[in-house]
DRENDO-1510 file (C-alpha; in Angstrom, 1 decimal, always signed):
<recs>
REC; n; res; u; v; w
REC; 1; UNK; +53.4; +207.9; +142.5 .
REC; 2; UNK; +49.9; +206.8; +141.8 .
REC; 3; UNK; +47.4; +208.9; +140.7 .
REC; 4; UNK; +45.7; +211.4; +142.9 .
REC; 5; UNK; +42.2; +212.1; +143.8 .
REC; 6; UNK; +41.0; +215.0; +145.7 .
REC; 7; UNK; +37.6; +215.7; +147.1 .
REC; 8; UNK; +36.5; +219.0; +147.0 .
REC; 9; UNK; +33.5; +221.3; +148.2 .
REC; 10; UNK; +33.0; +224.5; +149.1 .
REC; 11; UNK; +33.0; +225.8; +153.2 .
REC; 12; UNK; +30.3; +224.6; +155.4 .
REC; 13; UNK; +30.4; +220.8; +154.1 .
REC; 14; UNK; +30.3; +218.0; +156.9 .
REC; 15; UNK; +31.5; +214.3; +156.9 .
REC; 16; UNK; +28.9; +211.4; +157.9 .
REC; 17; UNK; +29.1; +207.8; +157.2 .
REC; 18; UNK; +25.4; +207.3; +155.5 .
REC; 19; UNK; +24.2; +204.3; +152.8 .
REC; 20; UNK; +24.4; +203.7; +150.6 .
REC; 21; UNK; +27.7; +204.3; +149.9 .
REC; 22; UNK; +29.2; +205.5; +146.0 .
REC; 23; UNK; +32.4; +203.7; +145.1 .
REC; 24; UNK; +34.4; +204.0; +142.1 .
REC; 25; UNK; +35.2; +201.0; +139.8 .
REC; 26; UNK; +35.7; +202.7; +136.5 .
REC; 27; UNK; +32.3; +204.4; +137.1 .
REC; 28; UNK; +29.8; +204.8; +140.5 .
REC; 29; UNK; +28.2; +202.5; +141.6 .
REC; 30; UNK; +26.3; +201.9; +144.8 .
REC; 31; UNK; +27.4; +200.3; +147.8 .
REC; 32; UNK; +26.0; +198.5; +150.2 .
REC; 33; UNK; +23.5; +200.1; +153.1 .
REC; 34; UNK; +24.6; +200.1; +156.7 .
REC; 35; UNK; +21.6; +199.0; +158.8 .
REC; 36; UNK; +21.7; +202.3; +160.4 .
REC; 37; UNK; +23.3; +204.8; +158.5 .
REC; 38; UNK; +25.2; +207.5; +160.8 .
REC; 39; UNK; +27.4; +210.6; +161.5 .
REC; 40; UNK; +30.5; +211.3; +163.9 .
REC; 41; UNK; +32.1; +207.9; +163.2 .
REC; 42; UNK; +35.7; +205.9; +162.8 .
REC; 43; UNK; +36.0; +204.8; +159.4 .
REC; 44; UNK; +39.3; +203.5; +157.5 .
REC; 45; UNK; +40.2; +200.2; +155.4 .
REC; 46; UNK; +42.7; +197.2; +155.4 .
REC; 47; UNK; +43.8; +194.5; +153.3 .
REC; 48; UNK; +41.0; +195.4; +150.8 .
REC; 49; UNK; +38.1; +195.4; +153.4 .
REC; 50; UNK; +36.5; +198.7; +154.7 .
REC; 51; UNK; +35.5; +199.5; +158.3 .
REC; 52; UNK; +33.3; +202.0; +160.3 .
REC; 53; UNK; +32.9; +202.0; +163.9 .
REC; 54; UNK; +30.6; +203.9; +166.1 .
REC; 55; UNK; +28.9; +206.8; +165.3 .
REC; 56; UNK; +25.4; +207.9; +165.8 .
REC; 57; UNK; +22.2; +207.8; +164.0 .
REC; 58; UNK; +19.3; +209.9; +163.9 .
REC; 59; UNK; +19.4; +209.9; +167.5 .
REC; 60; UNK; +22.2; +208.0; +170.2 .
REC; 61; UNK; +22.3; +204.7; +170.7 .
REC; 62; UNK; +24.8; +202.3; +172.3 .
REC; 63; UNK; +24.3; +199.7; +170.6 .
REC; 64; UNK; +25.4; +202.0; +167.4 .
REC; 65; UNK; +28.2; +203.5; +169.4 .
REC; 66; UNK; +29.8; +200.7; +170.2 .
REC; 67; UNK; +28.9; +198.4; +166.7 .
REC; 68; UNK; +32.0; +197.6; +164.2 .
REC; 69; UNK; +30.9; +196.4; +160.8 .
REC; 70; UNK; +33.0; +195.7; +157.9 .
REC; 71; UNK; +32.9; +195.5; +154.1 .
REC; 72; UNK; +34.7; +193.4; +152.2 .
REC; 73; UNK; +35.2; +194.5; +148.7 .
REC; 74; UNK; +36.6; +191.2; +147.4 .
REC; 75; UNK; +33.2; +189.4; +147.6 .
REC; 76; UNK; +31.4; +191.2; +145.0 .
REC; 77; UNK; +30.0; +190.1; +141.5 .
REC; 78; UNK; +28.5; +192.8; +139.2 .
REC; 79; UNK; +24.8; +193.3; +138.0 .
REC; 80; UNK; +22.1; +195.1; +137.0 .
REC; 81; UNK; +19.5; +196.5; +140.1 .
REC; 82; UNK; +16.2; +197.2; +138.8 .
REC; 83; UNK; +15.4; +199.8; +141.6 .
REC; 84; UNK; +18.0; +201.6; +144.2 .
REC; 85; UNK; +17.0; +202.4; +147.2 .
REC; 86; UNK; +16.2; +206.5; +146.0 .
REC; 87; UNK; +14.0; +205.0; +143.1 .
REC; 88; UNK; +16.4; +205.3; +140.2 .
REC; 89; UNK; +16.4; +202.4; +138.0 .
REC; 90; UNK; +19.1; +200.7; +136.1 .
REC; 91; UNK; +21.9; +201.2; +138.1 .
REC; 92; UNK; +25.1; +199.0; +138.5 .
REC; 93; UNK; +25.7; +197.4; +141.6 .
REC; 94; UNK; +27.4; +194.4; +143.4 .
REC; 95; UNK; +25.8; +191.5; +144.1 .
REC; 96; UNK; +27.5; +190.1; +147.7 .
REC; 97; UNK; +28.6; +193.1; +149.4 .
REC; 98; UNK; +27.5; +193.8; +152.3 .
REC; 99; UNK; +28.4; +195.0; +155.8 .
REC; 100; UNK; +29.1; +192.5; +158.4 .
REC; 101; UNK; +29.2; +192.9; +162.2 .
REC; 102; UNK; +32.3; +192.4; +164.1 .
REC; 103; UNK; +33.7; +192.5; +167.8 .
REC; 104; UNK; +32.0; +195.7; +169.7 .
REC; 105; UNK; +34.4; +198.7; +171.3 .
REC; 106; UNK; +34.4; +198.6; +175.3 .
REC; 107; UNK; +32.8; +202.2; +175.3 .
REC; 108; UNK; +30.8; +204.9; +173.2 .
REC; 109; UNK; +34.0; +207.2; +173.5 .
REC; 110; UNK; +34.6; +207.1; +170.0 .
REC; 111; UNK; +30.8; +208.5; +169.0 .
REC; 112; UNK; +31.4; +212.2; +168.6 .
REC; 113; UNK; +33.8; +213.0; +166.1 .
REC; 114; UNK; +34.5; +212.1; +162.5 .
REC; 115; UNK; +37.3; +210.2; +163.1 .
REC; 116; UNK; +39.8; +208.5; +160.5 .
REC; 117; UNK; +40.7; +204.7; +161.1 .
REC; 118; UNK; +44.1; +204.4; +159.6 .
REC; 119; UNK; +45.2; +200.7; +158.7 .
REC; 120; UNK; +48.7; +199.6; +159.8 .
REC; 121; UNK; +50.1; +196.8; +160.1 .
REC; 122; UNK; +47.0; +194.2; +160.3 .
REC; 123; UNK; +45.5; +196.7; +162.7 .
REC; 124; UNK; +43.4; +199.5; +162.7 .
REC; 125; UNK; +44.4; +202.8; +164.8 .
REC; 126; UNK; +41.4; +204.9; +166.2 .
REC; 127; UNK; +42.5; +207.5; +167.8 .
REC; 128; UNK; +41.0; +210.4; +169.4 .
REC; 129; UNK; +43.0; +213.2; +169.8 .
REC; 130; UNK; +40.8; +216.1; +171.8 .
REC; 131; UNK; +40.1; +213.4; +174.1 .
REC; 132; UNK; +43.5; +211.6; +173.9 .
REC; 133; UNK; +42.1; +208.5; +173.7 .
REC; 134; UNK; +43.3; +205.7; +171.2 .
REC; 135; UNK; +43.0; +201.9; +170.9 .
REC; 136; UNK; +44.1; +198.9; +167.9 .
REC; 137; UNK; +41.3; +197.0; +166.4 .
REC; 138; UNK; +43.3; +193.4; +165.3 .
REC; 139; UNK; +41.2; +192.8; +162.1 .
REC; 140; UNK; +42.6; +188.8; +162.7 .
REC; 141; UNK; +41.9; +188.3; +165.8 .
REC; 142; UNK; +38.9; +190.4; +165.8 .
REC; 143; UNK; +40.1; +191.6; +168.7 .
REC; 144; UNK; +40.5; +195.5; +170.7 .
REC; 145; UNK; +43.5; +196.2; +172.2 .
REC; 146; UNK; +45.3; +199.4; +174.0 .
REC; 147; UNK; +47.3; +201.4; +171.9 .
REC; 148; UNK; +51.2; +202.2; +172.7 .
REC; 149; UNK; +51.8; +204.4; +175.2 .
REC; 150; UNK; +54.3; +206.1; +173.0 .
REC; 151; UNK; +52.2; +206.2; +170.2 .
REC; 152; UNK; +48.7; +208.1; +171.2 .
REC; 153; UNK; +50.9; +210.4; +173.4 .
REC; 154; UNK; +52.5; +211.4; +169.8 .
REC; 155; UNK; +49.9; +211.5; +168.0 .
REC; 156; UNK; +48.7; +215.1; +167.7 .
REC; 157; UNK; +46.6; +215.8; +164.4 .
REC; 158; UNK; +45.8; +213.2; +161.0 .
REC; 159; UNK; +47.6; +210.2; +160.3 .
REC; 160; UNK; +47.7; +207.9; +157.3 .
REC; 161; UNK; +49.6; +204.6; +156.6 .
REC; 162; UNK; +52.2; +204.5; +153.8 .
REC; 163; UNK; +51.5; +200.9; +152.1 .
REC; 164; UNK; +49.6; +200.0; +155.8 .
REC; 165; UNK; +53.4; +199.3; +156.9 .
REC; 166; UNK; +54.7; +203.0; +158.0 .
REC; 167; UNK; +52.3; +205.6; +159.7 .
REC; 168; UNK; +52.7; +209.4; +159.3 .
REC; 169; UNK; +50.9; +212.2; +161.0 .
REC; 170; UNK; +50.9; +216.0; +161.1 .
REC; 171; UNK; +51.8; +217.8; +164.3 .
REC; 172; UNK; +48.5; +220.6; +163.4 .
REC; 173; UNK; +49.9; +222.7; +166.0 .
REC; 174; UNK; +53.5; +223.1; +165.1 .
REC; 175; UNK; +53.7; +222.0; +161.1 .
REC; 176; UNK; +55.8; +218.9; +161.9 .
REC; 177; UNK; +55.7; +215.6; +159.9 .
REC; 178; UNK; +56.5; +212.4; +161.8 .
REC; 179; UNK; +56.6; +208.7; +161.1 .
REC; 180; UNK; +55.9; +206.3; +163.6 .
REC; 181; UNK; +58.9; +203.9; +165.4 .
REC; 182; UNK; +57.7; +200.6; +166.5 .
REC; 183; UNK; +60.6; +199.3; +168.3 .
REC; 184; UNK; +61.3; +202.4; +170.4 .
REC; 185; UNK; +57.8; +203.6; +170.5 .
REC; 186; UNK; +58.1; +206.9; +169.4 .
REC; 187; UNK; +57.5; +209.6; +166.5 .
REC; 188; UNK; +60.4; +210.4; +164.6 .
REC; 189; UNK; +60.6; +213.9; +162.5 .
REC; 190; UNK; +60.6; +214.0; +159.1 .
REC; 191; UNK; +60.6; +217.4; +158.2 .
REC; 192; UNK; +58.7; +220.8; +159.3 .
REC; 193; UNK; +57.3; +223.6; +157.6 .
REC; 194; UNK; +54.6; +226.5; +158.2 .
REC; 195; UNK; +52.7; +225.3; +155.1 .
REC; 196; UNK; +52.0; +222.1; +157.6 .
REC; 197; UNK; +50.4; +223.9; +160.1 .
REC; 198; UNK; +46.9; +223.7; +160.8 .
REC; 199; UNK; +46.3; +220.3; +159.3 .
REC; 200; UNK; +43.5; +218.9; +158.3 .
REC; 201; UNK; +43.6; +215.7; +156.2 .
REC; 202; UNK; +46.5; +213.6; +155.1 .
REC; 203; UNK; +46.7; +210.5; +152.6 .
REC; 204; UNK; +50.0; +208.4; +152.3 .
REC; 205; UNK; +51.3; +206.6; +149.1 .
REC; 206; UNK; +53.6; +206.2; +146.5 .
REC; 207; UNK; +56.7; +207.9; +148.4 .
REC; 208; UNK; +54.6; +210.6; +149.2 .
REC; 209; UNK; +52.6; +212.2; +152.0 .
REC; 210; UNK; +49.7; +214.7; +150.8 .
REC; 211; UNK; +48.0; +217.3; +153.1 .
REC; 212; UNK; +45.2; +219.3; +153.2 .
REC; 213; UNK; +46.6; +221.8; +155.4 .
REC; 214; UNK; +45.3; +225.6; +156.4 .
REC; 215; UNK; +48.5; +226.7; +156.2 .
REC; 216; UNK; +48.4; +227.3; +152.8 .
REC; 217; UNK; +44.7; +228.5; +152.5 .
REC; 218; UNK; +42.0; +227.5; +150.8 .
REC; 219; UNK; +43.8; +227.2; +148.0 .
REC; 220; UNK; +46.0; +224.0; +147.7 .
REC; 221; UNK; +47.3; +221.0; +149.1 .
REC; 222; UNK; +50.9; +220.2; +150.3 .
REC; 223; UNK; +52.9; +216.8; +148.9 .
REC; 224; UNK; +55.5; +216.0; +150.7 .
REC; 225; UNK; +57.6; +213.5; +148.7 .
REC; 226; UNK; +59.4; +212.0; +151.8 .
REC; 227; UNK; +61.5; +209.1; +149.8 .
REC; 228; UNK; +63.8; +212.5; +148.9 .
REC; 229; UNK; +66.8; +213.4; +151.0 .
REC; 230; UNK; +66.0; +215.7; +152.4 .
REC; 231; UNK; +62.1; +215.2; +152.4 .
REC; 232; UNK; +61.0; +217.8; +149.0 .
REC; 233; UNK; +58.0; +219.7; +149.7 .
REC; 234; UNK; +55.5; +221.3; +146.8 .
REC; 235; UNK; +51.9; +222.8; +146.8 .
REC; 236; UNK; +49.3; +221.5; +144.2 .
REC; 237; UNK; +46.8; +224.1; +143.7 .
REC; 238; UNK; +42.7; +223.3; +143.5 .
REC; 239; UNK; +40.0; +224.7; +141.0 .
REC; 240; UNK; +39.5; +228.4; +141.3 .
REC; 241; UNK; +36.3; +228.6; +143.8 .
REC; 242; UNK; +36.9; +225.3; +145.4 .
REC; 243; UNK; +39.0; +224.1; +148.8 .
REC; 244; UNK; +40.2; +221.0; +149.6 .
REC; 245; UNK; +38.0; +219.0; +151.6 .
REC; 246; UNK; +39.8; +215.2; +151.9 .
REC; 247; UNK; +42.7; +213.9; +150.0 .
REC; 248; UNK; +43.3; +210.6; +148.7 .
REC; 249; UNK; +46.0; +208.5; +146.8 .
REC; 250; UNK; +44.7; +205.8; +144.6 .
REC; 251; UNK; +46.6; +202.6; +142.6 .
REC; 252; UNK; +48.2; +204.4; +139.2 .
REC; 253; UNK; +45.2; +203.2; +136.9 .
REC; 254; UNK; +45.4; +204.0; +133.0 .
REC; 255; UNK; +45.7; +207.5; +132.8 .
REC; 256; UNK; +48.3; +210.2; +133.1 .
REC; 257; UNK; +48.9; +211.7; +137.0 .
REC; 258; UNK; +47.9; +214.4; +136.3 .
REC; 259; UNK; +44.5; +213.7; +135.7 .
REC; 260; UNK; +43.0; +214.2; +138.9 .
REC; 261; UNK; +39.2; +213.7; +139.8 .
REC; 262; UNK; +37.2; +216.0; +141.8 .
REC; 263; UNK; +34.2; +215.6; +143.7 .
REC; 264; UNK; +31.7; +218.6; +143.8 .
</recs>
């Protein structure tokens, strides 16, 4: 399994997608600005490239609910920046990142909620679930496209793509973990427990599927390590004070696993 990271904050903390961004390549360093930083938006990555869509900014525009922009973190070549955009001096940053504007949505649908683009396949899912709306963004073709039938009428809480070749979400409602089938078009069970209710946040890697879950509390997060048969389930516990408040697997990198890094 590859090392774990786990953001964590205390209650009352909310997502946006703002610039610049802070990335972590041994050490932070700032990303690029979007032209109009923004809240309530899809965001997710594929193949190395990140991507938001939609979203609002200080105030709604269509034109922002409706953009796609994407940020390739290949084309990057480190310096020095004399000045960041907050003033401070001397900090390392990437010279040839940037965002770059792609193929617009159809509609604004997708402007109101913090939503979690999960990569799959060559494709980005965006999905909707209060609204039941979801659609596949072809990052080749630069092209949108409906989603499955089968697929957004299954998909009922967070998702997130094992190697961005097999998708898994949590049922919030009755605690069940299911993997997607393309060929037949449906969601398959994995496994079910009352620890899985209620969740929030889910990352997928490594064999194994961590959640950020209210079924256990404040308290911990749930890995499920679904290569087992049957599917072994454990809770990893937080800092005393803190909850969970996003989850994510990164590439084992030169330290033991169980070094994790919080965010504050």
């Amino acid at each position: 399994m590859g090392s774990s990271s786990f953001s964590v904050s205390r209650p009352g903390a909310s997502r946006s997608c703002t610039a610049p961004s802070l990335v972590f390549v041994s050490k932070w360093v700032f990303g690029p600005p979007l032209a109009t930083p923004r809240r309530w938006c899809a965001a997710g990555a594929l193949r190395n490239v990140v991507y938001v869509a939609s979203g609002i900014g200080s105030q709604f525009s269509a034109d922002v609910a409706k953009s796609v922009e994407k940020w390739n973190l290949e084309e990057n070549k480190l310096k020095t920046c004399k000045r960041t955009s907050y003033g401070s001096k001397n900090k390392n940053c990437y010279k040839g990142w940037r965002w770059e504007k792609m193929g617009e949505l159809k509609d604004c649908r997708f402007s109101r909620d913090a939503i979690d683009a999960v990569g799959w396949r060559g494709k980005l899912c965006v999905v909707h679930v209060t609204a039941k709306g979801g659609v596949l963004y072809d990052v080749a073709k630069d092209n949108w496209e409906d989603m499955p039938e089968g697929m957004i009428r299954g998909w009922r809480g967070p998702a997130a793509a094992m190697d961005e070749e097999v998708i898994y979400m949590v049922d919030d409602t009755d605690g069940a973990l299911r993997k997607y089938d393309e060929e037949t078009d449906e969601w398959r069970e994995v496994t079910k427990s009352e620890l899985l209710k209620g969740a929030q946040h889910i990352a997928a890697g490594g064999g194994r599927v961590c959640v950020v879950s209210k079924g256990v509390g404040s308290g911990g997060i749930v890995v499920v390590n679904v290569k087992a048969s049957p599917p072994r389930l454990w809770v990893v516990e937080t800092p005393p004070g803190y909850e969970a408040l996003t989850v994510h697997i990164l590439p084992r990198m030169n330290h033991p696993v169980s070094d994790f890094r919080y965010q504050f």
